[in-house]
N, C-alpha and C positions, 0 to 999 in steps of 0.2 A: 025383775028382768035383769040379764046379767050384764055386763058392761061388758063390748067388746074387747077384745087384745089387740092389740096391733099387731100386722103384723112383723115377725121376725127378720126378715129381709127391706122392711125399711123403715127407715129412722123418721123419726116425727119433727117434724118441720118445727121450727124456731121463730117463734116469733116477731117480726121487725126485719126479716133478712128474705130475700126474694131467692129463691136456688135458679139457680145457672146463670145470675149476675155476677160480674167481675169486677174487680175492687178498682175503683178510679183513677189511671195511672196519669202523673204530674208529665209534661213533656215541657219539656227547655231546650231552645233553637239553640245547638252546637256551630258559629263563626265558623268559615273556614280560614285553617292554619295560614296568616300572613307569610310572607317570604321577606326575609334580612333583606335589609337594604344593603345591596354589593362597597364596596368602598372607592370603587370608581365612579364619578360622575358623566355626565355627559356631555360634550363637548361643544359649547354651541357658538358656531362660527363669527355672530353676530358681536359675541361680546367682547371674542380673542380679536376681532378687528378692532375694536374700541380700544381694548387694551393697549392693543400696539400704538394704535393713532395718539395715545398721552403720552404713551412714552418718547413717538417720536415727536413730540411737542415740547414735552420737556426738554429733550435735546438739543432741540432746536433753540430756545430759551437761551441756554447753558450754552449756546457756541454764540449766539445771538449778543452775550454778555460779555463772554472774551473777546470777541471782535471788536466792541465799544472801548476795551482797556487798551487794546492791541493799536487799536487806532489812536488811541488820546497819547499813547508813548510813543506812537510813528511820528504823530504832529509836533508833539514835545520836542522831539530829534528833530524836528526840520527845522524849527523856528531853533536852536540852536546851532543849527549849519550855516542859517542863512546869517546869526550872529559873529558866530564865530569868522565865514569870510567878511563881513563887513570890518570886524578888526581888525585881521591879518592887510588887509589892503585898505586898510585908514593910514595914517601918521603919529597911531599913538606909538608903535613900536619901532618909528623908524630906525636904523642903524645911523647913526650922524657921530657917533664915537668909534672910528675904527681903530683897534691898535694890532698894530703888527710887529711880531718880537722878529729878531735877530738869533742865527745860530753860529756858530763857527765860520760857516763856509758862507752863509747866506743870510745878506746884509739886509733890514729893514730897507734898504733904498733898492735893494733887486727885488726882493718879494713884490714891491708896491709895484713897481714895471710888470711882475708879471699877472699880479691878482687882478680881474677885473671884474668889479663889481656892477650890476646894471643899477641903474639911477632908482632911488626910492626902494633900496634891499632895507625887509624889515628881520626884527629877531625871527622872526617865524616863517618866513620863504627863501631866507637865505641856500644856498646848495654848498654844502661842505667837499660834495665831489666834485663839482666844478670846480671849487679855488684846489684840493688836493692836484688836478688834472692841470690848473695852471703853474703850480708852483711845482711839480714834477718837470717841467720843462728845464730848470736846474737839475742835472744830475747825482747833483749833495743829498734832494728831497727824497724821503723813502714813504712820509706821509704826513700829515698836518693834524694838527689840534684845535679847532674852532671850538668856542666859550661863547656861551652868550650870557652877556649879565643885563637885566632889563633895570631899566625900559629903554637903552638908547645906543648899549657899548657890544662892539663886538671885537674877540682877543681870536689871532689869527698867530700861529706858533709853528712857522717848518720843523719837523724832524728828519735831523738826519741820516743816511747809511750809516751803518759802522762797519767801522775799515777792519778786514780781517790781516788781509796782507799787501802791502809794496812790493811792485814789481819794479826792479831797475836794468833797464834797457839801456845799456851800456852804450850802444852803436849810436843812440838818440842824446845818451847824459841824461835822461829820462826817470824820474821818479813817480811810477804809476799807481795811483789806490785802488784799492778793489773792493768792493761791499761785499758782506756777508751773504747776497744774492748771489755771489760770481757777476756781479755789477763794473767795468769800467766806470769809475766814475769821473775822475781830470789828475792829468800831470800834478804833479809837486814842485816847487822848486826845489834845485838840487843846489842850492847855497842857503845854507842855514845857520841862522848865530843860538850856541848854546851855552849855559852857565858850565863851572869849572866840572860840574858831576858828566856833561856830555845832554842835558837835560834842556830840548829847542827851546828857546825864549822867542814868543810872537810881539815883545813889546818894543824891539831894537835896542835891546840894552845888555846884549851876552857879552861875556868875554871873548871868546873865540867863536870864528865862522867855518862850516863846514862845507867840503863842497862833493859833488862825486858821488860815489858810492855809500863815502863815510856818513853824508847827508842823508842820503836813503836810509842808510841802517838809525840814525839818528831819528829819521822821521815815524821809522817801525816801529822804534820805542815810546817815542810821544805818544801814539795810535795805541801803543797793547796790540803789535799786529807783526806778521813774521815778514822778512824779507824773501823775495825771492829774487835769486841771483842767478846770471850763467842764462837771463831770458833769449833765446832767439831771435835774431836782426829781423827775421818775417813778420814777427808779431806786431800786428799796428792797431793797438788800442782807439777804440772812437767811445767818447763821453757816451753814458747814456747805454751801451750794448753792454749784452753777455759775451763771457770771457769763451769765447772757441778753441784757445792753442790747447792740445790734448796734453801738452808736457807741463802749462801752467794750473788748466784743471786737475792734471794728478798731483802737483804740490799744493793747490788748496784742500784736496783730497786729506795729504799729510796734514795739514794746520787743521783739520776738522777733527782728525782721526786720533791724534796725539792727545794724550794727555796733557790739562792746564803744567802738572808738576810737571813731566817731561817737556814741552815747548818753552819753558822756564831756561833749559838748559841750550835750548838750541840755537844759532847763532845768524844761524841764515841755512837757506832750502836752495840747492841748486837744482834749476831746472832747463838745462840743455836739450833733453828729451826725455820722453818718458822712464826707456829703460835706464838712463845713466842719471836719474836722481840720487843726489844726496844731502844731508846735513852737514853743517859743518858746528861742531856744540861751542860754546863758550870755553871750554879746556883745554882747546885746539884738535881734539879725538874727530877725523873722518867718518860718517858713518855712511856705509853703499845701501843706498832704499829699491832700485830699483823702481816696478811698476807700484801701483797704490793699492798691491791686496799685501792682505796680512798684515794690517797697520797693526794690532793693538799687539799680536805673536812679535812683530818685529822688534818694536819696544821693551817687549817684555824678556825680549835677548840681549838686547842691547843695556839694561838696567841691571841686568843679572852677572853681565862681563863684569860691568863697570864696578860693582860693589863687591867681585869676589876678585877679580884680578887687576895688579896694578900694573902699571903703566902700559896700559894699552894706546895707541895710537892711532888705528885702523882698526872698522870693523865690518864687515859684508855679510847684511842680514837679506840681502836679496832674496834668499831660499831659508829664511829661517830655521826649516830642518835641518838646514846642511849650513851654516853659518859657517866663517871665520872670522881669523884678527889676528893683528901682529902687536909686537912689544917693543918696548924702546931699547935698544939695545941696553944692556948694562954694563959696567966695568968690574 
């Protein structure tokens, strides 16, 4: 018997294998994709309170701690106040040594009249302005020098004015000083004993005695100080005040204004009034000043005759621009 054929349109099964089963597919759970963590956090109210509440704690600490130092140097400072016044008004530093110098004009025995010291003055409460204020009541004083050397001495030293110019008030015989304030300060006397040079002797031991005018101009040399001459019978000086005659303020005007080398030269300053000021030099040469502008032009005219023309005798720088001057006759 024959064996069949298969047939041609289908293929003969296999074996081991089922037809129209499908091959056993593996499945593995795909995570879904996380999301980056952003780079901002978030903010949580709770902890920024905290935060702040140490910080202001700490601060509080830290001001808590300077105020303990701030206190301990306030108290340090008081207990040294309340030392320091216990000192000053004990008896360690009493003043029980006072010494008071002498100046020219003003004698250890007027100072002491006019210093008044209150009872139990120590180095350290003393008032320098109060004894300046008492010792000003002489017109010499211009200011005082207080020292103190401890533990016990106190040096008490008037200074005083210095005399620019003498004024001599002829109608009075009057020899008046004047401070470098424009100070009246007191008459002079007008009899003076000086050695043979013309040089005041205060010891009573000159050769010769001066009196007058000649004494004034004598006494302006002792000083370092100009005369002024030709003063006005009105003028009446009181110790102690400023100089008001406008003809004697414009001749200290000139002693300011001149040159140390030029007022070297000058012999005396007349002042009759303002506009008819003049010098009169040591050479005998008249010089017309006039009012007190154009000091240093004036000079500088009057310096410039004198070293290019001789013998001059007169010269009238009143108007500096417009100067003149005469000559001595000659033969």
């Amino acid at each position: 018997m024959a064996t069949p054929k298969p047939s041609t349109g289908t293929k003969a099964a296999r074996p081991g294998r089922t037809l129209g089963a499908s091959k056993p597919r593996s499945l593995t759970s795909v995570p879904a994709t996380a999301k980056k963590p952003s780079g901002k956090k978030g903010v949580n109210p709770l902890s920024s309170l905290g935060a702040m509440a140490n910080k202001t704690s700490d601060a509080a600490s830290v001001v808590a701690g300077k105020g303990k130092i701030v206190g301990g140097v306030l108290a340090v400072l008081a207990v040294l106040v309340v030392v320091a016044v216990v000192v000053i008004n004990s008896g360690l530093f009493t003043a029980t040594d006072i010494q008071i110098q002498g100046s020219e004009h003003v004698t250890k025995h007027d100072a002491i009249q006019l210093i008044d010291l209150p009872e139990g003055t120590s180095l350290f409460n003393v008032d320098p302005d109060q004894i300046t204020e008492d010792l000003k009541q002489n017109p010499w004083v211009s200011g005082v020098d207080v020292q103190r050397q401890f533990p016990h001495t106190l040096i008490i030293t008037p200074m005083e004015r210095k005399v620019i110019a003498i004024a001599y008030i002829s109608s009075d015989d009057l020899a008046w000083a004047i401070g470098d304030d424009d100070t009246w300060i007191a008459p002079l006397s007008t009899s003076v004993e000086v050695d043979d040079q013309g040089n005041v002797i205060t010891t009573g031991q000159g050769s010769n005695t001066l009196t007058g005018i000649d004494a004034a101009l004598a006494l302006a040399k002792h000083y370092g100080a100009v005369l002024l001459t030709d003063v006005s019978a009105d003028v009446a000086p009181v110790s102690g005040q400023a100089v008001s005659s406008k003809a004697v303020k414009a001749g200290l005007d000139y002693v300011r204004g001149f040159s140390s080398e030029f007022l070297g030269q000058v012999k005396d300053i007349s002042t009759p009034s303002v506009e008819a000021i003049s010098a009169n030099l040591n050479n005998g040469i008249e010089v017309s000043l006039g009012d007190s502008d154009d000091i240093v032009k004036k000079e500088r005219v009057v310096t410039k005759l004198l070293s290019q023309v001789e013998g001059v005798t007169y010269i009238n720088v009143r108007s500096p621009g417009n100067y003149t001057f005469r000559n001595a006759p000659t033969s």
